[in-house]
PyMOL CGO cylinders between C-alpha atoms (Angstrom):
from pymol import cmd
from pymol.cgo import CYLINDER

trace = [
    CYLINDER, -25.80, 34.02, 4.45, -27.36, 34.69, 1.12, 0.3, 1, 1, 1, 1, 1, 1,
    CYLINDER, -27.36, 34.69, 1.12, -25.69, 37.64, 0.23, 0.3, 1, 1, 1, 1, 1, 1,
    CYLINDER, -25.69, 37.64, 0.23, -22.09, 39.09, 1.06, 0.3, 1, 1, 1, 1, 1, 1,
    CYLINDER, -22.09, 39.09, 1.06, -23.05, 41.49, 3.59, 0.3, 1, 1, 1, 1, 1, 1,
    CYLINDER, -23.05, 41.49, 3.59, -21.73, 44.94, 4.76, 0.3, 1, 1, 1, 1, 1, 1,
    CYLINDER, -21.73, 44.94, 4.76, -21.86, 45.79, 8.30, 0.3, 1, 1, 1, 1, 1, 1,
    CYLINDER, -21.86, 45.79, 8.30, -23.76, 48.97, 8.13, 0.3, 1, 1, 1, 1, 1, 1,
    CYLINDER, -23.76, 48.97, 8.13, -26.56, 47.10, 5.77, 0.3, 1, 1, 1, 1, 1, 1,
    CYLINDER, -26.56, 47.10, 5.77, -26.86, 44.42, 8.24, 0.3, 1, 1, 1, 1, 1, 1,
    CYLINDER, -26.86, 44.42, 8.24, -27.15, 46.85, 10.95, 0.3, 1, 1, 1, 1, 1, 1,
    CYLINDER, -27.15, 46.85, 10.95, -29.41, 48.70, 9.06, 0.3, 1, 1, 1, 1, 1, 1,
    CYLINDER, -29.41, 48.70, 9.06, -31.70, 46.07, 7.74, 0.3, 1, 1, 1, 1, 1, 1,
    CYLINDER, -31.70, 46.07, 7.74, -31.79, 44.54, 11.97, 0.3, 1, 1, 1, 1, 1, 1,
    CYLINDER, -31.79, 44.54, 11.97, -33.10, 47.82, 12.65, 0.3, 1, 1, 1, 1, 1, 1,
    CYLINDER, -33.10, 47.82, 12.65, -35.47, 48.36, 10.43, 0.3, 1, 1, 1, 1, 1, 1,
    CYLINDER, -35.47, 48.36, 10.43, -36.85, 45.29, 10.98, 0.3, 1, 1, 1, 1, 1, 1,
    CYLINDER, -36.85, 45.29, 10.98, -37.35, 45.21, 14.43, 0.3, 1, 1, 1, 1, 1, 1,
    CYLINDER, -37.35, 45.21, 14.43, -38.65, 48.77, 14.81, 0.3, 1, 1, 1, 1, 1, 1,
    CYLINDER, -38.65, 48.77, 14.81, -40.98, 48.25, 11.87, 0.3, 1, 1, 1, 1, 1, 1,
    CYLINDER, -40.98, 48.25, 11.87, -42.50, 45.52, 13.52, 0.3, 1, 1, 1, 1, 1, 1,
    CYLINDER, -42.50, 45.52, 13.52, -42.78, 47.27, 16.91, 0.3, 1, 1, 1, 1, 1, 1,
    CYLINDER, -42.78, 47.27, 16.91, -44.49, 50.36, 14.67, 0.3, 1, 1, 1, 1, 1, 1,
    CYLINDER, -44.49, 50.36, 14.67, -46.76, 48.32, 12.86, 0.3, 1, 1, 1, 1, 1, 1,
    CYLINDER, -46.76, 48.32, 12.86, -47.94, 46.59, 16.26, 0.3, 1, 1, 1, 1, 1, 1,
    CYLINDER, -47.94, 46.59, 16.26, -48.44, 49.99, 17.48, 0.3, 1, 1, 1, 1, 1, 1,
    CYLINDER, -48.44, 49.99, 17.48, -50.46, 51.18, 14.08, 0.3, 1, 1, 1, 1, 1, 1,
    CYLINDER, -50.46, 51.18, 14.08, -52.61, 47.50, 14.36, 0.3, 1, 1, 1, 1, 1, 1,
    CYLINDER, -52.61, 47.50, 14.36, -54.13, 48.75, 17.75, 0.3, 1, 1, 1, 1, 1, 1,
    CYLINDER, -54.13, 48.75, 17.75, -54.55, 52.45, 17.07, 0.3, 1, 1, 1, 1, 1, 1,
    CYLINDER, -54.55, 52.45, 17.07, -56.42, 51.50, 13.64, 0.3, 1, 1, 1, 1, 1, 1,
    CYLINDER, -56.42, 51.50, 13.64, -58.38, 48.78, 14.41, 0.3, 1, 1, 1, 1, 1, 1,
    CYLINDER, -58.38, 48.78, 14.41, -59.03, 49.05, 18.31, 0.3, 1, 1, 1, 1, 1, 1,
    CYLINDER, -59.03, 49.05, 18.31, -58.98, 52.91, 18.84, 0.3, 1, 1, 1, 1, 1, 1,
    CYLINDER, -58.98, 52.91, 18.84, -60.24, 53.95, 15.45, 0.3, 1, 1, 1, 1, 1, 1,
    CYLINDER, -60.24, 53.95, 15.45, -62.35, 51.22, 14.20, 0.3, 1, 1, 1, 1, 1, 1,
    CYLINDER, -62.35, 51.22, 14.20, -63.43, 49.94, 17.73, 0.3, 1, 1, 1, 1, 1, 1,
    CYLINDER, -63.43, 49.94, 17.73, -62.74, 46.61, 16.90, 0.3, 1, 1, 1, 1, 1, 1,
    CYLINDER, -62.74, 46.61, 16.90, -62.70, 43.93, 19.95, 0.3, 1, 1, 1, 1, 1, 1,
    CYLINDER, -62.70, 43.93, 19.95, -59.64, 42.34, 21.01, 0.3, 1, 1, 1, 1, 1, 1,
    CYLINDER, -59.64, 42.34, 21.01, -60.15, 39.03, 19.57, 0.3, 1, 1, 1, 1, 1, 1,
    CYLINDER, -60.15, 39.03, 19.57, -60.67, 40.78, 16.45, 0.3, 1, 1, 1, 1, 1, 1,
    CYLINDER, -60.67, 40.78, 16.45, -57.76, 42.48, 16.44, 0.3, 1, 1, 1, 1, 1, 1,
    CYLINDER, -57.76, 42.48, 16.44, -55.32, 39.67, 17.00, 0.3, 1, 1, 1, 1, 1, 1,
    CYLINDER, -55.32, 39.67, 17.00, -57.55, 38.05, 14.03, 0.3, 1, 1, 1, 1, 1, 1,
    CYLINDER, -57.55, 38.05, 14.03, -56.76, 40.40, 11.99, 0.3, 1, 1, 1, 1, 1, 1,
    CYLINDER, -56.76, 40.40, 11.99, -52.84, 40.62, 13.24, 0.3, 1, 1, 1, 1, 1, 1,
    CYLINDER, -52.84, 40.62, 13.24, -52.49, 36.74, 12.29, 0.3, 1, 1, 1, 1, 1, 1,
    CYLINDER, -52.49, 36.74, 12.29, -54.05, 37.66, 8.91, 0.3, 1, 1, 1, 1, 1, 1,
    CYLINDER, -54.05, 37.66, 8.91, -51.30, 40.58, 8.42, 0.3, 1, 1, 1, 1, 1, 1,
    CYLINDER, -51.30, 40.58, 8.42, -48.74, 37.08, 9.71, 0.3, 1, 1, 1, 1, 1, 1,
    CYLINDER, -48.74, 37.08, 9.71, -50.18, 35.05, 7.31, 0.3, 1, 1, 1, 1, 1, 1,
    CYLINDER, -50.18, 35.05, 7.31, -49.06, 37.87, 4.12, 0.3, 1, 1, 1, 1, 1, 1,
    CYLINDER, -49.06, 37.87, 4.12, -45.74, 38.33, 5.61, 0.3, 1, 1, 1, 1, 1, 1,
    CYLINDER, -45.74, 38.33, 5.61, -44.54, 35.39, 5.75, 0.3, 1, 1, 1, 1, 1, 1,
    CYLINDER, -44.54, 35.39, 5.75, -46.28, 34.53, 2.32, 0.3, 1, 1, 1, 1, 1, 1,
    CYLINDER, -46.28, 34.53, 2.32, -44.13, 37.08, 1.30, 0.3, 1, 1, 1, 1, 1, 1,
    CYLINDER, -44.13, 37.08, 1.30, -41.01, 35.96, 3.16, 0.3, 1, 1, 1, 1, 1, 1,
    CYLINDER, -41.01, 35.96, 3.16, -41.47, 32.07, 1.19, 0.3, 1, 1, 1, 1, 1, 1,
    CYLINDER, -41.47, 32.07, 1.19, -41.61, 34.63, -2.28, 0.3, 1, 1, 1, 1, 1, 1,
    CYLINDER, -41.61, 34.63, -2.28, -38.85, 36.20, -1.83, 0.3, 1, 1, 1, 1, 1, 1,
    CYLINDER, -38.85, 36.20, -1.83, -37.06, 32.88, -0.59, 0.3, 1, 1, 1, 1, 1, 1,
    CYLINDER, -37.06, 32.88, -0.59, -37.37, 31.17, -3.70, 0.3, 1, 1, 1, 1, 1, 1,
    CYLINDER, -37.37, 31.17, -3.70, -36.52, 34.74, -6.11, 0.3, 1, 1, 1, 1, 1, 1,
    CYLINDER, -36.52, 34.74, -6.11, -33.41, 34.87, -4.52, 0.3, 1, 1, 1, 1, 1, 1,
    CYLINDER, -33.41, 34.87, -4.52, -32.67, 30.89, -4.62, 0.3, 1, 1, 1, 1, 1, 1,
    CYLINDER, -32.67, 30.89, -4.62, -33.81, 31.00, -8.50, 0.3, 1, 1, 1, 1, 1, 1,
    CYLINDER, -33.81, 31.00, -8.50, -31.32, 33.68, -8.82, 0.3, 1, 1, 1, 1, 1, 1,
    CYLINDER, -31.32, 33.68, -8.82, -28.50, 32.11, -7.47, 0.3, 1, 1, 1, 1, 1, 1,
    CYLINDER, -28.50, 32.11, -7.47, -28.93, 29.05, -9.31, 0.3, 1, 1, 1, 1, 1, 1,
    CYLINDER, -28.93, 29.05, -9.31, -29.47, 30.86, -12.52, 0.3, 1, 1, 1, 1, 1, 1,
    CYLINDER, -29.47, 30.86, -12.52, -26.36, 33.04, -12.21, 0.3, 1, 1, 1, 1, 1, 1,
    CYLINDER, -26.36, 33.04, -12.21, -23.68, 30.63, -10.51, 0.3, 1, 1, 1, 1, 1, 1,
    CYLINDER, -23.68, 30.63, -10.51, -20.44, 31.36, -11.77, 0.3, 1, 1, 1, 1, 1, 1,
    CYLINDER, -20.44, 31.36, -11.77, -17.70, 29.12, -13.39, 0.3, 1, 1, 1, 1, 1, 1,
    CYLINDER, -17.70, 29.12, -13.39, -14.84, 30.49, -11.91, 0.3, 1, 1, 1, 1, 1, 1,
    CYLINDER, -14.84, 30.49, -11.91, -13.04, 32.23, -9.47, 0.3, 1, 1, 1, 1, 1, 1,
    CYLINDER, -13.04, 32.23, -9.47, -12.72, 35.20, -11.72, 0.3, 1, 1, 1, 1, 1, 1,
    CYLINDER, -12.72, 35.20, -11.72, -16.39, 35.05, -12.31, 0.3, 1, 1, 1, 1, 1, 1,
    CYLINDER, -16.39, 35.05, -12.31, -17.62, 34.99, -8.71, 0.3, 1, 1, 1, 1, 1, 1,
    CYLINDER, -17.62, 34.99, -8.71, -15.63, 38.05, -7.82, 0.3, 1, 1, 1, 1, 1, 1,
    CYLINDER, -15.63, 38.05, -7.82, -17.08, 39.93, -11.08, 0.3, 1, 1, 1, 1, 1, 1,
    CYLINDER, -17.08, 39.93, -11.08, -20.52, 38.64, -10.73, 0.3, 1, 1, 1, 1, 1, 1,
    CYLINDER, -20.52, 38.64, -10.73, -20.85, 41.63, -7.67, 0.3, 1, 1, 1, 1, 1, 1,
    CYLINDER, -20.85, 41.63, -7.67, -18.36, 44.28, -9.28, 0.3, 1, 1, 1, 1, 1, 1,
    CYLINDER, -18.36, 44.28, -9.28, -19.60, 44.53, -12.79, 0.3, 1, 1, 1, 1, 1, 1,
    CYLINDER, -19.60, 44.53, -12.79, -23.24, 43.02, -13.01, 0.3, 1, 1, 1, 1, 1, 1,
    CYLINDER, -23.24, 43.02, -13.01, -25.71, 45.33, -13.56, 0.3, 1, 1, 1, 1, 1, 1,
    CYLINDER, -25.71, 45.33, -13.56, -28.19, 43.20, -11.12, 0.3, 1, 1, 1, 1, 1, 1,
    CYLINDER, -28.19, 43.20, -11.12, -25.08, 43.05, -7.82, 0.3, 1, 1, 1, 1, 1, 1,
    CYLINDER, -25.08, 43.05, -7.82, -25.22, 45.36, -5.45, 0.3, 1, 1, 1, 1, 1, 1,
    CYLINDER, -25.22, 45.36, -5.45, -28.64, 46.95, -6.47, 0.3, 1, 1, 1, 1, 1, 1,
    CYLINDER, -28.64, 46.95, -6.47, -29.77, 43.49, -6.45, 0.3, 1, 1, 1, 1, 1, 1,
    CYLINDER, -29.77, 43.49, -6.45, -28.89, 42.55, -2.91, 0.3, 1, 1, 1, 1, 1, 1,
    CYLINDER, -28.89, 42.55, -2.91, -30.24, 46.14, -1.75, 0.3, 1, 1, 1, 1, 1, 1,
    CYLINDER, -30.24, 46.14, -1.75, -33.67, 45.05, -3.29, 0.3, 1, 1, 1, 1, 1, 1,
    CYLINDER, -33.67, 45.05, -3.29, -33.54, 41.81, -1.29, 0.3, 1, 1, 1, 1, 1, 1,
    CYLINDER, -33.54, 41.81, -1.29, -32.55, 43.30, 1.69, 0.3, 1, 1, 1, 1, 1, 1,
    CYLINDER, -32.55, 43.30, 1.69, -35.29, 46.19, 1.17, 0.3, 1, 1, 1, 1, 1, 1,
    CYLINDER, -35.29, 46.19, 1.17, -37.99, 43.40, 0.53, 0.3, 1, 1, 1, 1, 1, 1,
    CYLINDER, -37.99, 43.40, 0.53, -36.65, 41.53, 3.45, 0.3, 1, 1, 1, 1, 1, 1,
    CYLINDER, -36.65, 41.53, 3.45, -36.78, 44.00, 5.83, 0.3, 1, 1, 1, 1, 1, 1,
    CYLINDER, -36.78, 44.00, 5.83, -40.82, 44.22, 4.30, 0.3, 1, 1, 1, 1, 1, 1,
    CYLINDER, -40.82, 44.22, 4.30, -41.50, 41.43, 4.36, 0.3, 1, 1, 1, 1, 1, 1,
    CYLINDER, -41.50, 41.43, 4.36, -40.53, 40.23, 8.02, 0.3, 1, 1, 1, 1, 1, 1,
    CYLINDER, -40.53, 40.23, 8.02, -41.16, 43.63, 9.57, 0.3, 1, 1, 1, 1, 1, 1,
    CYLINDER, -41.16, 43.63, 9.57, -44.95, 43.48, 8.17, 0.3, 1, 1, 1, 1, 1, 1,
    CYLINDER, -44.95, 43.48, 8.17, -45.45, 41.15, 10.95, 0.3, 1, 1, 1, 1, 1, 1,
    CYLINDER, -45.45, 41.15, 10.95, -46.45, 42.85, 13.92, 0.3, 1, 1, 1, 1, 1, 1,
    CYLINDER, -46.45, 42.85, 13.92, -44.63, 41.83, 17.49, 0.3, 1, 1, 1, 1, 1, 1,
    CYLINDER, -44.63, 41.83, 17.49, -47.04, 39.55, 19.17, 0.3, 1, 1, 1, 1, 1, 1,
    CYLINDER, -47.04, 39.55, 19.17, -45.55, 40.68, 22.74, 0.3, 1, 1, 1, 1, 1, 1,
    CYLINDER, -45.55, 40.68, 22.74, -45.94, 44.41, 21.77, 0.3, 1, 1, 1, 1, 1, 1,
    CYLINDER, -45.94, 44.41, 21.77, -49.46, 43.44, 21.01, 0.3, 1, 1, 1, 1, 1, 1,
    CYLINDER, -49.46, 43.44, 21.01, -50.21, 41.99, 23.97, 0.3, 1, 1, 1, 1, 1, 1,
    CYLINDER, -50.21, 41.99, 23.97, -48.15, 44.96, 26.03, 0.3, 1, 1, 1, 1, 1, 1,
    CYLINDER, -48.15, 44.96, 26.03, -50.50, 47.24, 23.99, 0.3, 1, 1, 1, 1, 1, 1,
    CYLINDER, -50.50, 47.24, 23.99, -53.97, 45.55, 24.64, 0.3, 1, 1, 1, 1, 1, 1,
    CYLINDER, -53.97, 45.55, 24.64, -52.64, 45.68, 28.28, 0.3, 1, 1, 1, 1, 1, 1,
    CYLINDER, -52.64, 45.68, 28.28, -51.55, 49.19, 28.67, 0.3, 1, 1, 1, 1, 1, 1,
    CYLINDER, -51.55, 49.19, 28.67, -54.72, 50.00, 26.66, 0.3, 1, 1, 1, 1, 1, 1,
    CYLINDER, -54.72, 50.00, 26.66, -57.22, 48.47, 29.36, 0.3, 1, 1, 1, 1, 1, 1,
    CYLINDER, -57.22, 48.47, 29.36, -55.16, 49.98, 31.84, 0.3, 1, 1, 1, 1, 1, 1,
    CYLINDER, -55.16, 49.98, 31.84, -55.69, 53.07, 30.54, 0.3, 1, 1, 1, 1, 1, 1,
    CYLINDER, -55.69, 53.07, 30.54, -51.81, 53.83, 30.01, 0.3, 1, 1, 1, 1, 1, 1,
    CYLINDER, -51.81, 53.83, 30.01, -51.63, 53.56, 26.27, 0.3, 1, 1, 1, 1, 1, 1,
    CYLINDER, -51.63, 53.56, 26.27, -48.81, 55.62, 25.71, 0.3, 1, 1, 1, 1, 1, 1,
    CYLINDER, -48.81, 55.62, 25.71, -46.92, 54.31, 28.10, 0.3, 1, 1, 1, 1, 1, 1,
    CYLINDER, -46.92, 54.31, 28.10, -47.30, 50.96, 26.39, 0.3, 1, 1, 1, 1, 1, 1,
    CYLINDER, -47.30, 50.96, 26.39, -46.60, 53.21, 22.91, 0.3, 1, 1, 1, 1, 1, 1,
    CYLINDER, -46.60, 53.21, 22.91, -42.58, 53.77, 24.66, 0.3, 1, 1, 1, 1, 1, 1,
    CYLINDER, -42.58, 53.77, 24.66, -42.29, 50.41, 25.98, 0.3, 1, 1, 1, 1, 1, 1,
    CYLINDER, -42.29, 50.41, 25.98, -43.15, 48.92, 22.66, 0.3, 1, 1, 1, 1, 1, 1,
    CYLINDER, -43.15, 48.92, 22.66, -40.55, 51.25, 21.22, 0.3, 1, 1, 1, 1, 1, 1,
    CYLINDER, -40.55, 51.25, 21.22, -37.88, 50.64, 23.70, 0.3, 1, 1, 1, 1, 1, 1,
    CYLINDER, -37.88, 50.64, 23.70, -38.91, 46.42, 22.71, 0.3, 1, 1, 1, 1, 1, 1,
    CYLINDER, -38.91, 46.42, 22.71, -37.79, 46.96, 19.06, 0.3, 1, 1, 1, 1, 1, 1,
    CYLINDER, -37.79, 46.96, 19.06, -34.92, 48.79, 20.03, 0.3, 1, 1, 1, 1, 1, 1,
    CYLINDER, -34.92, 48.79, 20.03, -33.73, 45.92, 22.43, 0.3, 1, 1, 1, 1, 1, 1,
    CYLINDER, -33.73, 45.92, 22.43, -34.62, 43.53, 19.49, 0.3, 1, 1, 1, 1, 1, 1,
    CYLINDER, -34.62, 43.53, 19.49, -32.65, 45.98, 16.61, 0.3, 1, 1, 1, 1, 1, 1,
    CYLINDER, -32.65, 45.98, 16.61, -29.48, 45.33, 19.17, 0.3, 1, 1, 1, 1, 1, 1,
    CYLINDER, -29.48, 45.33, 19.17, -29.74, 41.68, 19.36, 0.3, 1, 1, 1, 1, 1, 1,
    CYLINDER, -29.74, 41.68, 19.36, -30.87, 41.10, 15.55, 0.3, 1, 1, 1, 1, 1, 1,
    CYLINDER, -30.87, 41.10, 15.55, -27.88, 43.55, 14.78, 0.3, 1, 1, 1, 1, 1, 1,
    CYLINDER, -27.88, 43.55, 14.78, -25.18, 41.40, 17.08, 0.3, 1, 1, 1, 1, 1, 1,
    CYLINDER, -25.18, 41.40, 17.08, -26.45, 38.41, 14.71, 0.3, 1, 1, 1, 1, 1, 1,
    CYLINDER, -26.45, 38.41, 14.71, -25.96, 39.88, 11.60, 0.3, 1, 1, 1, 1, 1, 1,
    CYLINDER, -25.96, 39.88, 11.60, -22.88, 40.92, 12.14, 0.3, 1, 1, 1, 1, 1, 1,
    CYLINDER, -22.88, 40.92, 12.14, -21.91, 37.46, 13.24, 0.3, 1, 1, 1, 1, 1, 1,
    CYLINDER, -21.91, 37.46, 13.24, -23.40, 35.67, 10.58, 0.3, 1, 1, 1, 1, 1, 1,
    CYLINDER, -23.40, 35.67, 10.58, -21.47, 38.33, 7.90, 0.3, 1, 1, 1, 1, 1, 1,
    CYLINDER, -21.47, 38.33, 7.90, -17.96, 37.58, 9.78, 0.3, 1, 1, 1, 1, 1, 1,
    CYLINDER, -17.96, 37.58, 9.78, -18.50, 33.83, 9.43, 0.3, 1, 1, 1, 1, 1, 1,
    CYLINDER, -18.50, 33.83, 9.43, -19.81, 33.84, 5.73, 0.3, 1, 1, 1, 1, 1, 1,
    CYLINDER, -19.81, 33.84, 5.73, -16.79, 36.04, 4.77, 0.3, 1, 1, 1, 1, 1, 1,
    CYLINDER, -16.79, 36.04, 4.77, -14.50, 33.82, 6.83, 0.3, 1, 1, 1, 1, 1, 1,
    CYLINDER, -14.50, 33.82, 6.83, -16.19, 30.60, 5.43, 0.3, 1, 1, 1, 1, 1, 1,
    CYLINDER, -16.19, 30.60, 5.43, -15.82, 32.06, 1.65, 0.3, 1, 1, 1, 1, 1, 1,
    CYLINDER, -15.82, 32.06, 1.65, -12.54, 33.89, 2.03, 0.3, 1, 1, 1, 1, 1, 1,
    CYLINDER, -12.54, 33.89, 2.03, -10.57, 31.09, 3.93, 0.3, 1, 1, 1, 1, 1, 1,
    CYLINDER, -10.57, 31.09, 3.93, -7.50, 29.68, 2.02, 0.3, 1, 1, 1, 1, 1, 1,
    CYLINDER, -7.50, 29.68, 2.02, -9.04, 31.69, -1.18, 0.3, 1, 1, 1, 1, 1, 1,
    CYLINDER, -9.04, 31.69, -1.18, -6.33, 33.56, -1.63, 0.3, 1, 1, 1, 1, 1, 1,
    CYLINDER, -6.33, 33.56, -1.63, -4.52, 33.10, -4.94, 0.3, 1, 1, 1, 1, 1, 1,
    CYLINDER, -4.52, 33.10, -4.94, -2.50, 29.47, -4.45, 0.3, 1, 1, 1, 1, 1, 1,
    CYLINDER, -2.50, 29.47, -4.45, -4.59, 29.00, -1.33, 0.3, 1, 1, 1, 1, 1, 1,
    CYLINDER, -4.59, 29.00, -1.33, -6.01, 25.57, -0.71, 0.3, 1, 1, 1, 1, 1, 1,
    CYLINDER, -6.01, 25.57, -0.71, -9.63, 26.21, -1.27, 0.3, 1, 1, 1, 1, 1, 1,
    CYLINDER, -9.63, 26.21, -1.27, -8.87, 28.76, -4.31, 0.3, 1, 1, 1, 1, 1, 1,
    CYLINDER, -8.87, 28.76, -4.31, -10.54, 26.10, -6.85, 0.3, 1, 1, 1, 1, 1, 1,
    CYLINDER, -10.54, 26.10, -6.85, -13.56, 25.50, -4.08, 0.3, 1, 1, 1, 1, 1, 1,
    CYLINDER, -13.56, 25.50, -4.08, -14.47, 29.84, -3.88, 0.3, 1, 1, 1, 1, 1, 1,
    CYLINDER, -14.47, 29.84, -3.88, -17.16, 29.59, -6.05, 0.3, 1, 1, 1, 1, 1, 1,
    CYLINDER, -17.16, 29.59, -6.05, -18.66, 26.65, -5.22, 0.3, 1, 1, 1, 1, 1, 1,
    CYLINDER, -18.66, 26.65, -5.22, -18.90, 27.75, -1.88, 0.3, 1, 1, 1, 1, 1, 1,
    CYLINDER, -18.90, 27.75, -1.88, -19.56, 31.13, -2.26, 0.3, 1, 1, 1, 1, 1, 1,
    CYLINDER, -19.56, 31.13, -2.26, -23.04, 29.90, -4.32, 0.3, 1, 1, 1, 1, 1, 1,
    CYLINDER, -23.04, 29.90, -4.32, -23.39, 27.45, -1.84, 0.3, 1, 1, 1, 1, 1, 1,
    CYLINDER, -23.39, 27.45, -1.84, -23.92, 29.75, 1.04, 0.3, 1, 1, 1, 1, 1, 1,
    CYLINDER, -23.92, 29.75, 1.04, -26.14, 32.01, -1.36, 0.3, 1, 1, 1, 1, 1, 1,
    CYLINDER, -26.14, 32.01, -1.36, -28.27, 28.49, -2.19, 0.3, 1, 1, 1, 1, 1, 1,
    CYLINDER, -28.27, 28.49, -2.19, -28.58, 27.86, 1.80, 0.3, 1, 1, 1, 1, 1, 1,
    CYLINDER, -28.58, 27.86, 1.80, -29.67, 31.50, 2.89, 0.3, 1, 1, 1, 1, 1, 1,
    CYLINDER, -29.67, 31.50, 2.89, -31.96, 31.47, 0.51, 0.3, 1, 1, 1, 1, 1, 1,
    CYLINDER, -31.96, 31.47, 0.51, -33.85, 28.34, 1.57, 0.3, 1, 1, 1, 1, 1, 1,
    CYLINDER, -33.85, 28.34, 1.57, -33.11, 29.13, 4.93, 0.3, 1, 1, 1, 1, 1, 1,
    CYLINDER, -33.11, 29.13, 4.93, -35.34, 31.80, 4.35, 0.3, 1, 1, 1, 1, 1, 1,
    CYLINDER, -35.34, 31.80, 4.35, -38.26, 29.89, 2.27, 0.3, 1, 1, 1, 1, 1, 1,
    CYLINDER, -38.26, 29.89, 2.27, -38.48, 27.41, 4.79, 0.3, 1, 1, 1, 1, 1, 1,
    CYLINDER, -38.48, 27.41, 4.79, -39.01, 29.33, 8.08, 0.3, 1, 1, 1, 1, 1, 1,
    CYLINDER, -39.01, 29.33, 8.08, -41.11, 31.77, 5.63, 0.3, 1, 1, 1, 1, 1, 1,
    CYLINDER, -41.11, 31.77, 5.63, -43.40, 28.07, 4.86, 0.3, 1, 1, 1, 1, 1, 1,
    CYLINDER, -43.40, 28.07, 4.86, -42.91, 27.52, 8.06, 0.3, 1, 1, 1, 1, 1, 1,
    CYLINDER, -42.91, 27.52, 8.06, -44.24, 30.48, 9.82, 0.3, 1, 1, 1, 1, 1, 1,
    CYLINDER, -44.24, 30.48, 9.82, -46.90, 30.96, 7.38, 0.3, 1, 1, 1, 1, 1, 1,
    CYLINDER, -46.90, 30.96, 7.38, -48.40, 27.30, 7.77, 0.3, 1, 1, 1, 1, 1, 1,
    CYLINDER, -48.40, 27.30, 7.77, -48.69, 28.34, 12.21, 0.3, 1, 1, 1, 1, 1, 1,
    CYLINDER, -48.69, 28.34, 12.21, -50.01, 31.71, 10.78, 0.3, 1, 1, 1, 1, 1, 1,
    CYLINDER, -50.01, 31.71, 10.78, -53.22, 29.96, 8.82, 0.3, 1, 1, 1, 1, 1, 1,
    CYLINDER, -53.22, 29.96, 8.82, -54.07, 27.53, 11.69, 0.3, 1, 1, 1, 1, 1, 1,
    CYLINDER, -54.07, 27.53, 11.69, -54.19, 30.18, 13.84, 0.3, 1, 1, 1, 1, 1, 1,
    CYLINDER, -54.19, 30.18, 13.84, -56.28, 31.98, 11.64, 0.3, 1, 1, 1, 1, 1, 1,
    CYLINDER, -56.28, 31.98, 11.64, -58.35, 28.55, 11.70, 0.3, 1, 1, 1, 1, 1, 1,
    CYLINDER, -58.35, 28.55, 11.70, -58.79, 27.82, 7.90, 0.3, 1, 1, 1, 1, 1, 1,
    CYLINDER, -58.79, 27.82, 7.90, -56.85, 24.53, 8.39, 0.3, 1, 1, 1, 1, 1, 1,
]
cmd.load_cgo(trace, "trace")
């Protein structure tokens, strides 16, 4: 909702996300179990600590894009559709969000690849648990794709409705165009806040 989406981006940043969170579930128990020989409950303390930054992180970038948005809101219809042609800070702008994004939530490590990888580890069937944590994220890059795409078809049906020149909502485009920027944008802060407030109790500093 915050940004005017392309289908491949979307599909690319639901990807990326999931996988990178099945990989770096994979690289938390290979470091700190397999490498380091750190005990289970210290792993998963030191999984909720790499939570804790991500979604500290998430909140961030939350409130950069929402500053953003409200700083660059345009006046007019003309405006809003120039804002992403000819400013310097468009497209490579929203590729930098999307980028951090995609950080920023993949950073997190799966908590149900985790606990498929202690598992498979005890078991003594680690790599097995290595491919089913793989085929996990891929699963979750297909459903985290289906949403993106949905939630690009409604923002562009939402903004683009009777926008046409003459068209009803014409006068409304960019006041609703900044409007779903404003709302993706906290939507993002506050799960980030969220998240991150579950992420230090389980860490038990609160």
């Amino acid at each position: 909702l915050a940004h005017p989406g392309r289908y491949l981006a979307g599909i690319a940043l639901s990807t990326g996300i999931a996988l990178l969170q099945a990989i770096s579930a994979i690289l938390v128990i290979i470091l700190l179990v397999l490498l380091l020989g750190t005990t289970v409950a210290g792993a998963m303390d030191q999984a909720h600590a790499l939570e804790a930054v991500a979604y500290g992180l998430l909140v961030l970038l939350g409130l950069a894009m929402l500053l953003r948005c409200l700083r660059r809101r345009p006046a007019c219809r003309q405006c809003a559709g120039s804002v992403e042609r000819s400013s310097p800070h468009g497209f490579s702008g929203n590729r930098t969000d999307l980028a951090a994004m995609g950080l920023a939530v993949g950073l997190r490590p799966c908590s149900g690849a985790l606990a498929l990888l202690l598992l498979m580890l005890a078991t003594g069937m680690f790599g097995v648990g290595v491919l089913a944590t793989l085929a996990m994220g891929l699963g979750a890059a297909m459903t985290i794709s289906l949403w993106a795409v949905t939630t690009i078809i409604l923002r562009r049906t939402v903004t683009g409705t009777g926008t046409a020149s003459g068209g009803p909502l014409a006068a409304w485009a960019p006041t609703i165009a900044t409007a779903a920027q404003a709302a993706g944008a906290l939507l993002i802060a506050g799960v980030g806040t969220l998240f991150l407030m579950a992420a230090v109790l389980r860490m038990g500093i609160l």
